[in-house]
C-alpha positions in Angstrom: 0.0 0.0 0.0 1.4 3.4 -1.1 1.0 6.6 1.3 1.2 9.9 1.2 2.1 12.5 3.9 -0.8 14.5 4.9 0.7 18.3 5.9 -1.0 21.3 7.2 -0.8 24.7 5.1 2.9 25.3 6.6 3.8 21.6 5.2 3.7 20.5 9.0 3.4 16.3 8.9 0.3 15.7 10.1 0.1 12.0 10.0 -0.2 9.3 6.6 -3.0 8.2 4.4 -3.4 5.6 1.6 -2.6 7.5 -1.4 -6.0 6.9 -3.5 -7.6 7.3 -0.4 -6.4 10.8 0.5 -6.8 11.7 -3.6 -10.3 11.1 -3.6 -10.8 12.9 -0.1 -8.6 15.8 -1.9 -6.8 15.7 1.5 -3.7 18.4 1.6 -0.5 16.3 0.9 3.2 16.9 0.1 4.7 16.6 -3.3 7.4 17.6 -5.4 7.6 18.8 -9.0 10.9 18.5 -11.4 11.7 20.9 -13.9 14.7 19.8 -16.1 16.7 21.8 -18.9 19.1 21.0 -21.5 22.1 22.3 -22.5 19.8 24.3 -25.1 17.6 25.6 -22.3 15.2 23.5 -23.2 12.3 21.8 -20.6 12.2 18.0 -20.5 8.5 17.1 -20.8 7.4 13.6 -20.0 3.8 12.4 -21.4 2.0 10.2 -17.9 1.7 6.9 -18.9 -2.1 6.2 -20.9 -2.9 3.7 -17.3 -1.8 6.6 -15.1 -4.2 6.5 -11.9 -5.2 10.2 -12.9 -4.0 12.9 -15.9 -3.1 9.6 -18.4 -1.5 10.6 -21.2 -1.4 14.3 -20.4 1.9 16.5 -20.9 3.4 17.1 -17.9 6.9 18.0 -16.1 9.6 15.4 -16.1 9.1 14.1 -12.7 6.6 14.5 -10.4 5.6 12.3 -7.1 5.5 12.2 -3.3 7.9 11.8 -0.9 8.0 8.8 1.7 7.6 8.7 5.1 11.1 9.1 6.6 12.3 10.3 3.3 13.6 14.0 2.7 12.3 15.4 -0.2 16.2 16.0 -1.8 16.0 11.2 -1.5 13.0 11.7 -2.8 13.8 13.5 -6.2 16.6 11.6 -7.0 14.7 8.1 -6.2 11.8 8.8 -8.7 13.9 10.8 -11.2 15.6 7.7 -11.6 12.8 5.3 -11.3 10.7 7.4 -13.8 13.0 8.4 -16.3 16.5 6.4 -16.0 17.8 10.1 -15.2 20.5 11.2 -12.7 21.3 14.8 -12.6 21.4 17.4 -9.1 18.5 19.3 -8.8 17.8 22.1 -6.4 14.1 23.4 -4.2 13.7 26.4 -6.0 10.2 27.2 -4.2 6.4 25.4 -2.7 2.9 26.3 -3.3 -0.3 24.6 -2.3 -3.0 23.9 -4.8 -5.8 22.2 -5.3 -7.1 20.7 -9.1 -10.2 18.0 -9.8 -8.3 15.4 -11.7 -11.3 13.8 -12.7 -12.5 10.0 -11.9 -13.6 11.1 -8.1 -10.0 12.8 -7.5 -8.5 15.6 -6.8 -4.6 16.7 -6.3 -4.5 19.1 -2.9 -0.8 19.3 -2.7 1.8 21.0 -0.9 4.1 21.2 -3.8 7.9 21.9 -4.2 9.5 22.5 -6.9 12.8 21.6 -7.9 14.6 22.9 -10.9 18.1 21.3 -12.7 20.2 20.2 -15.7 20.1 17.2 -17.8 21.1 16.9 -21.1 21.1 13.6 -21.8 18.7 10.9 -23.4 16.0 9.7 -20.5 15.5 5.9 -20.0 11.6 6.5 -19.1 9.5 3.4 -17.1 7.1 3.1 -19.8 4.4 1.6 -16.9 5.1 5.9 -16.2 6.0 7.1 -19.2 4.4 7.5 -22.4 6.8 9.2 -24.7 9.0 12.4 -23.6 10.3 15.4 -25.5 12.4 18.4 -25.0 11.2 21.6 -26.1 11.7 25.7 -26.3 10.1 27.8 -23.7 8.6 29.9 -26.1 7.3 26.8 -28.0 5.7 25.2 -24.9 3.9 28.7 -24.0 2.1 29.0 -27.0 1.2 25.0 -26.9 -0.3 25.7 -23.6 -1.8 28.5 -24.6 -3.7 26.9 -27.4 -4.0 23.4 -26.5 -4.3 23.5 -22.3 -6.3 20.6 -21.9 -2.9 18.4 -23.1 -1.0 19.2 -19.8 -1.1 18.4 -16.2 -2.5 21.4 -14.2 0.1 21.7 -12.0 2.5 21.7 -14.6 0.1 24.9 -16.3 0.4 26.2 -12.8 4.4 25.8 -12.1 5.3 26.6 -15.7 3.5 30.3 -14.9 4.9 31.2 -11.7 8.3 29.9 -13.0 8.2 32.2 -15.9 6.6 35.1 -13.6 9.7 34.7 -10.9 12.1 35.2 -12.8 13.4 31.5 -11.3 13.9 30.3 -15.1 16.1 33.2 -16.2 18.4 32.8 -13.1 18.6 29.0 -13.6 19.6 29.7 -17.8 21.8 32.5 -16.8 23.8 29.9 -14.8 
């Protein structure tokens, strides 16, 4: 049985729940989100596997999942960065936000999400029981695929990619 960390709005642990349990009673829970670039500043987008419990086949960010218990969220990262897409590269937090999106099917993401941000250049080696197909692509190409096609991505992906532009975070990762 997979579980998820419950956490109050100041990503205090507040006990574990059964992780379809606490999606279909949209029950606040931690997360993380990884954003990867290439040497091209490109993002590395990952399509969820068609069988995905929720958002199948939807255009997402190139790792995305919830920490353990007893795990820090740095452990966590590099566990299913590796398990999800044969990728090992140093990511850092770069910030957290909580939000809440009906996922459809009876569920619902309420996550306390951080985000991590990093470099990988390389060709992923994605679980296809994760991972439909994957691509890298130009910022500016991606915002005007969201913009005209936004039902084909994750929304915390829709979400992250906005406040990552809106920061500023993205142009002091590329400037690096």
């Amino acid at each position: 049985m997979e579980e998820v960390i419950l956490v109050d709005t100041e990503d205090r642990e507040m006990g574990l729940m059964e992780k379809m349990q606490a999606h279909r009673e949209a029950k606040l829970h931690r997360a993380f989100s990884v954003f990867l670039w290439n040497d091209k500043n490109e993002v590395l987008l990952q399509q969820r596997a068609l069988d995905k419990y929720h958002c199948g086949g939807m255009w997402t960010n190139a790792c995305c999942s919830h920490p353990r218990a007893g795990e820090t969220l740095q452990d966590a990262v590099n566990r299913r960065l590796k398990e999800e897409m044969g990728i090992v590269c140093e990511t850092k937090w770069a910030y957290s936000f909580i939000y809440k999106a009906d996922v459809g099917g009876g569920l619902f993401e309420h996550e306390f999400d951080h985000v991590f941000l990093g470099r990988f250049s390389g060709m992923p080696q994605p679980d296809e029981n994760e991972v439909s197909d994957w691509e890298y692509v130009t910022i500016e190409a991606l915002k005007k695929d969201v913009e005209a096609h936004p039902a084909k991505y994750t929304p915390w992906f829709k979400i992250i990619l906005a406040e990552v532009l809106n920061k500023g975070i993205l142009n002091h990762l590329l400037s690096r």
